[in-house]
Every structure is written in C-alpha cells, then in structure tokens.
N, C-alpha and C positions, 0 to 999 in steps of 0.2 A: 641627739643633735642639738639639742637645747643648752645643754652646758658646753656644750663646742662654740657655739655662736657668741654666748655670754663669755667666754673665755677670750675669744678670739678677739673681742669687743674690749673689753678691758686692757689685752696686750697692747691692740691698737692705740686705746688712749695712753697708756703710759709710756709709748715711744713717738706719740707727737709732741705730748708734751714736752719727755726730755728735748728730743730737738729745738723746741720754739726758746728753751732756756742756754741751751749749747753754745749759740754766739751772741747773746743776750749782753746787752751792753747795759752797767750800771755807773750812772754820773755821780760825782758828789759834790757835794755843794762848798762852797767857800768859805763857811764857817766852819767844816771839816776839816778843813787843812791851816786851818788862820794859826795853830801853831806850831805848826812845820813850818810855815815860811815866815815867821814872827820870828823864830829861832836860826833860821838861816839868816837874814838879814841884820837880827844883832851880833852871829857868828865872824858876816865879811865888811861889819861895819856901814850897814847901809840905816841912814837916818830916815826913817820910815814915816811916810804920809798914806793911811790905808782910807781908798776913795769908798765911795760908797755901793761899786761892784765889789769889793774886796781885795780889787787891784794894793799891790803892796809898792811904791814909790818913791823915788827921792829924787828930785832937780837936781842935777850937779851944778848947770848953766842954761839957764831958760832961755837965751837964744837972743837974737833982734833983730828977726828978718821977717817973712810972711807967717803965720800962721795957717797951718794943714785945717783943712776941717776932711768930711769923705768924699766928697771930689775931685781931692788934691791928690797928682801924683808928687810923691816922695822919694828922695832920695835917702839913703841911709847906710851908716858904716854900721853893723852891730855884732854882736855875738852872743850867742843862746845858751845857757846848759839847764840841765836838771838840777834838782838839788844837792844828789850827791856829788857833783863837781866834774861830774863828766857830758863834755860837749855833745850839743847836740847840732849847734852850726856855729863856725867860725871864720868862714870862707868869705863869709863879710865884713872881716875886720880889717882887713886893707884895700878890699875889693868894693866900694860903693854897688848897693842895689837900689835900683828901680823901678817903682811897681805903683798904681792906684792904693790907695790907704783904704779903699772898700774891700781891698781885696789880701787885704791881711789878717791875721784871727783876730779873735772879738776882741782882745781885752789891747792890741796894739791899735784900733778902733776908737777905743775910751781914752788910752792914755795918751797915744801922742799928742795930741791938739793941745795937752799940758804946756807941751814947750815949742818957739819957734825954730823958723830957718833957722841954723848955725848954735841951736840948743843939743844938750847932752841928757840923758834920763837915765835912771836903771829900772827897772819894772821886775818884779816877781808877781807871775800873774797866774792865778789860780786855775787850775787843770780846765774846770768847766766854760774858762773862757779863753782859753788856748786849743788843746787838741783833744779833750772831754775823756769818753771812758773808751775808747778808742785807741789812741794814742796816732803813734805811726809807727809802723811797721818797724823791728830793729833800728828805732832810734828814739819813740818817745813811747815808755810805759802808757799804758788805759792809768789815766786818771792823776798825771804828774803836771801838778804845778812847773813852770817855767821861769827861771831867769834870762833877764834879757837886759842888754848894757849896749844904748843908743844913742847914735851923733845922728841927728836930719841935716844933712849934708844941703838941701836943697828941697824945695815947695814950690809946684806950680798948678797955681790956680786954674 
C-alpha cells in the first residue's frame, strides 16, 4: 500500500506541474529583439531614434497641433504588421480610429505624445510592450515585436 500511495504521489506531481507549464507564457525583453528590429528598420529604411523603453522610431512630421498626453482621445490613420511583412491591421489606413490613448498598448502610450495633432511616426515597438508572450490569437505570434506607421489625424484634450 505504501508504494501505491508514493507512487500515486509522484504521478500526481508530475502532471500538475506539466499543467501549471502547458500555457505558461514567457516574455522577452527588448534587448532580446533590438536586432531584429534594428535589422528590419535599416531593411525598409526607417532612420531610427531607439527611446529608452526600446521603442525603435522615426518622426516623419512632428505635427503642430495639440499634443496627446493619456487623457487624450486620439484620432488616427495607421497600419500594423509584424516583421516579416505580413499585416496584422490595415483597416485603419483609410478609415480614421478613435479611441482614448490609455487604452492603446503600452508602447503607443510612450510613443505617440512624440509627435503632435497633424504629426506622422513609424514606431517598431518591442513584443513586451505591444501584445507580450501572448500575442493574439491568429494574428500576432507570443512574443512579436510590432510595426506600426502613424498619422494622429486629431487630439482632444
């Protein structure tokens, strides 16, 4: 009975544990990826400004209208892909979205306030401050950095 119970004991733990690892999500950090997306950026010719999240950057036209802080709702024309060059939204590239700027991922949080109303950005911004190790569901891998190519069409405080 003794070596049943020890037995029994042991299978137990080694099938909670696999579980607890099963949908275990692992982040990476920004320095992880700084040359993948160092490499993509001097691939499609983006003149890079890398902030100190690790946000990768370039002002096309900083704007001269109000400036977003996270209160501001924003207007915005943009389009997303991954790095290997397939979209992951582009429904906003003719179509203005509107939304609170708190309620965007982290790294469109850091970077827009870069540029004003009537400014343009591109932003490749590192998986951990986009959609992490997670991703979304059939559209953004666990742990994919993000490009992103932005006009703030409108700011209102």
């Amino acid at each position: 009975m003794r070596k049943f119970f020890i037995s029994f004991t042991a299978i137990l733990i080694i099938v909670s544990c696999k579980k607890q690892h099963e949908g275990a999500c692992s982040p990476v950090t920004p320095q992880s990826e700084a040359n993948s997306i160092n490499a993509y950026c001097n691939a499609n010719g983006i003149a890079y400004t890398v902030d100190t999240n690790g946000i990768y950057y370039q002002v096309v036209n900083s704007g001269s209208g109000t400036k977003p802080d996270m209160s501001s709702t924003i207007t915005v024309k943009y389009a997303g892909y991954l790095l290997n060059g397939q979209a992951v939204d582009t429904t906003h590239i003719s179509t203005p979205f509107t939304n609170s700027l708190n309620q965007f991922i982290e790294g469109w949080q850091i970077a827009i306030p870069y540029i004003q109303e009537g400014g343009h950005i591109k932003m490749v911004i590192p998986s951990s401050l986009a959609y992490g190790c997670t991703g979304i569901q059939n559209i953004v891998p666990s742990n994919a950095p993000i490009y992103f190519d932005v006009i703030l069409v409108g700011v209102t405080n």
